[in-house]
Backbone bond lengths (Angstrom), bond angles and torsions (degrees), N, CA, C in turn:
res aa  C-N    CA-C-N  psi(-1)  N-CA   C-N-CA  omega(-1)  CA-C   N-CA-C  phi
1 X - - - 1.442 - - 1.518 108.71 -
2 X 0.976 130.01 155.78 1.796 148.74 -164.65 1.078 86.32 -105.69
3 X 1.907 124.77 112.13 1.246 122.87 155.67 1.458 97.92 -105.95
4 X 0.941 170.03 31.31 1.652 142.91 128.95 1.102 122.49 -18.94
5 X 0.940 120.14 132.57 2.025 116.83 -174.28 1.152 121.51 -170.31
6 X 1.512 123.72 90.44 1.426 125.23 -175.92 1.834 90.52 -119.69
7 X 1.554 97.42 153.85 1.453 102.99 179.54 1.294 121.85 116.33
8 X 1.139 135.70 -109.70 1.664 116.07 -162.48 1.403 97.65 -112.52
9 X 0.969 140.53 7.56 1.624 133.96 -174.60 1.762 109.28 -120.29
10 X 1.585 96.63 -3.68 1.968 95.57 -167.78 1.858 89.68 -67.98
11 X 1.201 100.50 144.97 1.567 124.86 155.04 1.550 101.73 76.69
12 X 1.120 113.26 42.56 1.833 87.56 178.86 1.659 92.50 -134.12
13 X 1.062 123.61 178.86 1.698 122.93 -160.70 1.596 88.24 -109.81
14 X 1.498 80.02 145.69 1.591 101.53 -169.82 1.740 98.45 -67.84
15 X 1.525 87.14 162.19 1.573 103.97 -160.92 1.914 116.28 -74.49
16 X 1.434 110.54 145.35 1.324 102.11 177.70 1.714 116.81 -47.03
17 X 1.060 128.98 -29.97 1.303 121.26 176.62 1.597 112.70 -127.85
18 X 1.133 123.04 134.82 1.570 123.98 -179.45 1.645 122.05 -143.83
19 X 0.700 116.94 159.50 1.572 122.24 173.07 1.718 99.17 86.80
20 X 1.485 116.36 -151.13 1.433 124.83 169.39 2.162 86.14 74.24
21 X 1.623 107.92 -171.63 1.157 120.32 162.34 1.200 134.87 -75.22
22 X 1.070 143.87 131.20 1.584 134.17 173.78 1.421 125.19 -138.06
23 X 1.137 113.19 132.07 1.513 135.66 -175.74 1.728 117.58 -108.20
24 X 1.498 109.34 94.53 1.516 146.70 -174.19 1.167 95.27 -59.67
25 X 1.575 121.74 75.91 1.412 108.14 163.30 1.814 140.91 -118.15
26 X 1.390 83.07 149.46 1.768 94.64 -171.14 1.311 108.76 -82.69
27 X 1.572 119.12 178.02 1.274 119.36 165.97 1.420 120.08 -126.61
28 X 1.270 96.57 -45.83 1.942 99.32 179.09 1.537 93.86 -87.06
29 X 1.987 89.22 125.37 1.533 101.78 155.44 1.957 85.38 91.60
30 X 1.346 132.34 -5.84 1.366 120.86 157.22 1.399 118.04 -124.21
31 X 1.187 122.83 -38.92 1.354 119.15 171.10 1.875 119.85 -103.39
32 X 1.224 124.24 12.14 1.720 167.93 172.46 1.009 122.69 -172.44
33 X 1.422 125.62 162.70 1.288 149.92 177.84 1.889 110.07 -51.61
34 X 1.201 119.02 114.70 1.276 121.10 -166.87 2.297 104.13 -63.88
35 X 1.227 99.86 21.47 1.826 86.82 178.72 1.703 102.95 -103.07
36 X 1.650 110.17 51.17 1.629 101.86 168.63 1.220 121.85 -77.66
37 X 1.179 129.40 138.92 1.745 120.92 145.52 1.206 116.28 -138.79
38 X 1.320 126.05 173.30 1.574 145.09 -112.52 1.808 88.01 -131.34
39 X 1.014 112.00 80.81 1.473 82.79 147.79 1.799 153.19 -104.01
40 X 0.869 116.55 143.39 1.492 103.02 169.04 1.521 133.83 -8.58
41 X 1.145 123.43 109.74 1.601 108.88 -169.91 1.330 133.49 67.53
42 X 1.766 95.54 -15.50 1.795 87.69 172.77 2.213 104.69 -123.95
43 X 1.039 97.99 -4.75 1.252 100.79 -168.41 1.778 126.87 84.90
44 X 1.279 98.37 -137.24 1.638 108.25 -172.83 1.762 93.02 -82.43
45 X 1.751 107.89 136.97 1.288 107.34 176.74 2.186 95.54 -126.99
46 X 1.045 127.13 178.44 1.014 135.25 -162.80 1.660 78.89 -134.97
47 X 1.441 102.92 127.87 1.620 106.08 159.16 1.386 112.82 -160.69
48 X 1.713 116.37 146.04 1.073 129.15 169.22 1.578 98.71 86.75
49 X 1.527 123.48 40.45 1.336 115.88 179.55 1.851 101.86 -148.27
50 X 1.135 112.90 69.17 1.096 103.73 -169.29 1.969 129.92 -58.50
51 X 0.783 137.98 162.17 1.428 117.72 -179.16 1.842 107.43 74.86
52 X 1.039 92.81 -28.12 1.975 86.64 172.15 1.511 120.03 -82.67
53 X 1.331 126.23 173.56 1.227 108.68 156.73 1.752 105.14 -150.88
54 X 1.321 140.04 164.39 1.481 118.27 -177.77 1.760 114.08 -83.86
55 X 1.446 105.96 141.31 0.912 107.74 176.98 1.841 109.88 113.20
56 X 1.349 99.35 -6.10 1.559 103.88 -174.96 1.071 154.15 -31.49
57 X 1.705 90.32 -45.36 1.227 119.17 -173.31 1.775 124.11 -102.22
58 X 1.319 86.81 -7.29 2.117 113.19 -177.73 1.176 100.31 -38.66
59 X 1.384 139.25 -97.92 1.589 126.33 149.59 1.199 138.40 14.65
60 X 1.523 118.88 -41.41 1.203 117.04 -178.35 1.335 112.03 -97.50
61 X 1.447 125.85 -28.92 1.451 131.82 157.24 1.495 109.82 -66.00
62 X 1.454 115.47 -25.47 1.726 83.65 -169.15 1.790 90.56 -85.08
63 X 1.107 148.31 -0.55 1.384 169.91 94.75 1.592 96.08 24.20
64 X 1.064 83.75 -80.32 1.817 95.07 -163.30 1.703 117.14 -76.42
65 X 1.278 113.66 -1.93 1.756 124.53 178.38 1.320 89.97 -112.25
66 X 1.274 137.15 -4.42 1.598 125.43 -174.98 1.343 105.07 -50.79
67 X 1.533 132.16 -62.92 1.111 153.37 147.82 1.391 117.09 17.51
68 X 1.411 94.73 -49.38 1.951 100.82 -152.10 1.803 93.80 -148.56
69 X 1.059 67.45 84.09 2.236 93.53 178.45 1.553 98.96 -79.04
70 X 0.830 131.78 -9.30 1.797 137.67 144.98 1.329 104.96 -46.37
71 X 1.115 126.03 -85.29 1.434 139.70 -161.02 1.786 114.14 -29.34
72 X 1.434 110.54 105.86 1.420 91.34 -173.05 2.174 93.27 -98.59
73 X 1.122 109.58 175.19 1.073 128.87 -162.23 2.354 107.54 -107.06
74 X 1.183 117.58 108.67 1.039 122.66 165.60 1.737 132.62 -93.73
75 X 1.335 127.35 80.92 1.764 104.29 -153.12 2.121 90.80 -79.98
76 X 1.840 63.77 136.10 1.698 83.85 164.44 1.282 115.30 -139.27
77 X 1.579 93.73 65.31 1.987 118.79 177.08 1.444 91.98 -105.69
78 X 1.714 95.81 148.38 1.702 103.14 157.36 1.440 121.01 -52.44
79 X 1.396 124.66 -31.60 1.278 116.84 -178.29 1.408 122.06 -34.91
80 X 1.445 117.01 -51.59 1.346 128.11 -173.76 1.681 88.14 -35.56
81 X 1.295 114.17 -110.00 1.461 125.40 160.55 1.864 103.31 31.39
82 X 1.752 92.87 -81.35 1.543 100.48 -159.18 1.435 80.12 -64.48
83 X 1.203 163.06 -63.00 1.269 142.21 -142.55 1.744 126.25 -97.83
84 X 1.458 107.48 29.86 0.875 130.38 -164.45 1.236 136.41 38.60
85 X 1.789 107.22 33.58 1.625 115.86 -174.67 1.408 110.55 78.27
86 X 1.668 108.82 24.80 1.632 88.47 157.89 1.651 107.05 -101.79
87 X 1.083 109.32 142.57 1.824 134.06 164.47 1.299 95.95 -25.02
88 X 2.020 92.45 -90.40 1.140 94.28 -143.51 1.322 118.34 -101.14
89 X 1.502 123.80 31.20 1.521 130.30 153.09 1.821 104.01 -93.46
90 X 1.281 113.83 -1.49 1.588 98.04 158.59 1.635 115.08 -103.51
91 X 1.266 89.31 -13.47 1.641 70.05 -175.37 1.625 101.62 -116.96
92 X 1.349 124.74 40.32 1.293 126.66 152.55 1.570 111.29 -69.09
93 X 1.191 133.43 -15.20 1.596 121.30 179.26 1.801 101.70 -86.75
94 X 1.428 109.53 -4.89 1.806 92.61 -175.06 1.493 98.07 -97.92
95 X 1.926 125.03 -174.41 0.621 137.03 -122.98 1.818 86.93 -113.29
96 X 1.300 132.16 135.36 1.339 121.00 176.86 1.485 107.73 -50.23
97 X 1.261 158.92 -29.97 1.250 157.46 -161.47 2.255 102.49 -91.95
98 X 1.369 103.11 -31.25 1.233 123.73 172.78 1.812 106.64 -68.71
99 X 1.520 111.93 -61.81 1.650 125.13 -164.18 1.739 95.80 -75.03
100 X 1.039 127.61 10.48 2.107 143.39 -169.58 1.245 102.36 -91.63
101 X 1.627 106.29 -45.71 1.870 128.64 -167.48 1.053 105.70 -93.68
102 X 1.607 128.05 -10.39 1.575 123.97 167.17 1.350 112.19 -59.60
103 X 1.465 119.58 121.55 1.832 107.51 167.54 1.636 93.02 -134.32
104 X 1.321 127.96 20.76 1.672 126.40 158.44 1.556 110.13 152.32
105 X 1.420 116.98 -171.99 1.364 113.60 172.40 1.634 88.04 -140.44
106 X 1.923 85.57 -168.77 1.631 91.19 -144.93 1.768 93.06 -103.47
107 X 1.440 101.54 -3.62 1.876 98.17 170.18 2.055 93.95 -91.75
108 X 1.241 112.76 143.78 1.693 133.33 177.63 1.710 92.45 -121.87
109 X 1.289 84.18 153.98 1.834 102.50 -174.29 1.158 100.49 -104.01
110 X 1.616 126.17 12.25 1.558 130.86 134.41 1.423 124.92 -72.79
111 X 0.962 123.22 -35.09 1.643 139.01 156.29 1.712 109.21 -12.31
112 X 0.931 111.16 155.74 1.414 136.80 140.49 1.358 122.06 -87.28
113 X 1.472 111.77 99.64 1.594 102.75 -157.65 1.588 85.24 -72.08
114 X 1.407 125.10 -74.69 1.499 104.63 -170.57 1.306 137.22 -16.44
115 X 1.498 122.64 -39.58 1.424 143.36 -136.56 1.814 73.30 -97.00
116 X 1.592 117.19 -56.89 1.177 111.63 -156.19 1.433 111.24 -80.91
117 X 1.224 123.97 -17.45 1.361 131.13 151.59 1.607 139.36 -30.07
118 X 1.476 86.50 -44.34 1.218 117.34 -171.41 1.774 99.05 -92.45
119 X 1.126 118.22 -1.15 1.671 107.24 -173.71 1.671 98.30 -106.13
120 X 0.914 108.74 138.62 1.575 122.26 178.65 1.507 103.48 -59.12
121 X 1.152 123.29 160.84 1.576 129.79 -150.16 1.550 80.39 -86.31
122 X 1.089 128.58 -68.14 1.607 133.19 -172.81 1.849 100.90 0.12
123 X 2.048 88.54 -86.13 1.150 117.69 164.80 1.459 139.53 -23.42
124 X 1.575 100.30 -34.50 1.558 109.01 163.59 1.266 130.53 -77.34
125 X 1.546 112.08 -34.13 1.152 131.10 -170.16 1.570 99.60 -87.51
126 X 1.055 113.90 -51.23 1.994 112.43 174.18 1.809 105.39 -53.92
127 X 1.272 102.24 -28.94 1.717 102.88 -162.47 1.833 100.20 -83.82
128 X 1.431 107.89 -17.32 1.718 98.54 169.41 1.553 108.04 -116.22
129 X 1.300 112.79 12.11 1.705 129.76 155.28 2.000 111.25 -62.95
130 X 1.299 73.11 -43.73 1.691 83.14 -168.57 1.826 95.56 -90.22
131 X 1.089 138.57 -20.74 1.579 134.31 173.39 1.548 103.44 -71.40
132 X 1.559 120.71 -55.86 1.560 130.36 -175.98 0.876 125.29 -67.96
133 X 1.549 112.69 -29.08 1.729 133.09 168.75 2.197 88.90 47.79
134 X 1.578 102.67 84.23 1.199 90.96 -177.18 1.584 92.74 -86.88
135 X 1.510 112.20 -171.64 1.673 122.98 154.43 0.764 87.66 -84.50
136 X 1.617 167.34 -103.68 1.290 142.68 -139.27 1.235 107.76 -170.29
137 X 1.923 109.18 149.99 1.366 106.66 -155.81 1.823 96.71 -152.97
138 X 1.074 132.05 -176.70 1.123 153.70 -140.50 2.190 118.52 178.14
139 X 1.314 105.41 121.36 1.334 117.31 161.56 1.128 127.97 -113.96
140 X 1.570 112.17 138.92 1.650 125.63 -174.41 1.906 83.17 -109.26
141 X 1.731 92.68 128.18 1.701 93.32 171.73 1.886 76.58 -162.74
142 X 1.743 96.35 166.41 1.449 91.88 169.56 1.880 93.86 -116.15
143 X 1.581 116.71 12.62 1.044 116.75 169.73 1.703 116.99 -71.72
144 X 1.494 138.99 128.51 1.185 128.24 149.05 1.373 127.39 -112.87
145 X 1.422 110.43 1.79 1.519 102.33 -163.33 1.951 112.48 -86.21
146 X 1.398 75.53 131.64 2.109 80.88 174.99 1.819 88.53 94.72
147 X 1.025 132.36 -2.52 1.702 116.35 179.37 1.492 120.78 -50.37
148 X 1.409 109.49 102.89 1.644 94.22 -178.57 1.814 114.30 -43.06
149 X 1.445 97.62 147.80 1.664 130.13 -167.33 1.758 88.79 -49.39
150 X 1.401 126.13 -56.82 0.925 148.01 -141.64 1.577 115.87 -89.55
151 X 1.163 98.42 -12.97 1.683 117.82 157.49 1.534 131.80 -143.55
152 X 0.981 101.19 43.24 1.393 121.16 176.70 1.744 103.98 -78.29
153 X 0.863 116.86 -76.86 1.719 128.98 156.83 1.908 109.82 2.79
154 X 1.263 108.32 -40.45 1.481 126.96 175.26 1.259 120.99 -71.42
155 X 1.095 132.62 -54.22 1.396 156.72 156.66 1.659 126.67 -28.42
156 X 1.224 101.46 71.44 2.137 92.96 160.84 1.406 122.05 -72.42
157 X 1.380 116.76 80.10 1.276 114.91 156.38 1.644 125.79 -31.94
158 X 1.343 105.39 108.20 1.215 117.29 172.66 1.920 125.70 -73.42
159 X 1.247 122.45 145.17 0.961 126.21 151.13 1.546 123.39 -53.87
160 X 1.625 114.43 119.17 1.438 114.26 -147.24 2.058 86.06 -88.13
161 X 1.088 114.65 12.19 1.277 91.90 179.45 1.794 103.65 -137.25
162 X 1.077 111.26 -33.18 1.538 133.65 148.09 1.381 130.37 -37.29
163 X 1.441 86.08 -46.12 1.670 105.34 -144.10 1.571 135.73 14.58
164 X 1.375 134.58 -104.75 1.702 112.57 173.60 1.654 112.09 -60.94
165 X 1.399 116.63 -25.58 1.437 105.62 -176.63 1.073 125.90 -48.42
166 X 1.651 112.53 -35.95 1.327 115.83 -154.89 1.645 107.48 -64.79
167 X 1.121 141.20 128.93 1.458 153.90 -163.94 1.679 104.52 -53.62
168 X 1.302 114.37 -37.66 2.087 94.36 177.62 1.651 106.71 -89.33
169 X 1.606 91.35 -14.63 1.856 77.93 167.00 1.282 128.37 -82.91
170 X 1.249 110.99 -37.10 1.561 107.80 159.44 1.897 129.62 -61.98
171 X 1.032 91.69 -8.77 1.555 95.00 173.90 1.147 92.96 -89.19
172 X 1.554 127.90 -68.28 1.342 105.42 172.83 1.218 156.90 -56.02
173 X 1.351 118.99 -2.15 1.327 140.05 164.70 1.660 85.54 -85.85
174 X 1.252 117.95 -64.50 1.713 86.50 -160.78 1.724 124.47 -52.66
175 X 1.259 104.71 -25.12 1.414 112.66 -179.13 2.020 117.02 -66.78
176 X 1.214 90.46 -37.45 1.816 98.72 -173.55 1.639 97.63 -90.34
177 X 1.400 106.03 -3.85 1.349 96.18 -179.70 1.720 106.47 -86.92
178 X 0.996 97.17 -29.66 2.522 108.69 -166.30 1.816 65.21 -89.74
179 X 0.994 175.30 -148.82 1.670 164.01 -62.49 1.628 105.01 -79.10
180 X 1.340 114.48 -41.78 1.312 108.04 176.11 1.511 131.44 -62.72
181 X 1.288 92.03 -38.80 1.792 104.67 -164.27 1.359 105.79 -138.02
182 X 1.493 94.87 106.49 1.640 124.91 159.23 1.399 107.46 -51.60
183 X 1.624 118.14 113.97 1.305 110.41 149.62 1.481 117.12 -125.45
């Protein structure tokens, strides 16, 4: 494994739970259409996606992890961030069998939120790869840009408007998923 690691994860104590499987997950643009924003007083809005709605696809992932009751769940969505690192006011929109597999995300309220802001999602997700030191893990993001070389291989690029629905992403998630996780 590639431990090099400068950036948002240096110096902070390794996480209450680590190792086992883990699944890096996003929200905008994998489980809805990635055009959310935040507003004032009303929160997360869905726009410019007609026929979608947020939360779409929750069902169909907790669907597709049925399989592999191992698999614990890491979110590495901005939400954390916008919600100042609470759990479980971000992951009240997923599915109770989904919010089970939560055991943290990859922003800490030791962080430098700026610092970690500023690191490309790749980078975030490798930088609490290397804190959790899982046996092996996998991310759903429809982000790729800046992904270290060296974990790219991990990564189901999502359909940014689709996201898991879209039919080669779900094949491909199902495939890296029976390679990832021994049961």
């Amino acid at each position: 494994m590639h431990t090099e690691l400068s950036g948002p994860a240096n110096f902070l104590p390794p996480p209450r739970r680590g190792g086992g499987y883990l699944l890096y997950l996003d929200y905008d643009g994998v489980l809805h259409p990635e055009s959310v924003y935040f507003y004032h007083r009303r929160g997360p809005v869905l726009v410019n996606a007609p026929g979608h709605r947020m939360f779409e696809h929750v069902d169909l992932l907790e669907q597709e992890l049925k399989p592999y009751p191992s698999l614990k769940i890491v979110l590495s969505t901005s939400w954390v961030r916008r919600y100042h690192g609470s759990l479980a006011r971000v992951a009240r929109h997923l599915t109770p069998g989904l919010r089970k597999r939560i055991i943290g995300a990859t922003y800490h309220s030791r962080m430098d939120e700026h610092e970690f802001a500023e690191a490309p999602r790749g980078v975030q997700i490798w930088a609490d790869v290397v804190r959790r030191r899982p046996t092996s893990w996998l991310a759903l993001d429809d982000d790729y840009v800046r992904w270290p070389m060296w974990c790219r291989d991990k990564l189901v690029l999502t359909d940014e408007t689709l996201g898991i629905s879209a039919p080669h992403v779900l094949d491909e998630l199902r495939i890296k998923l029976a390679s990832t996780v021994r049961q």
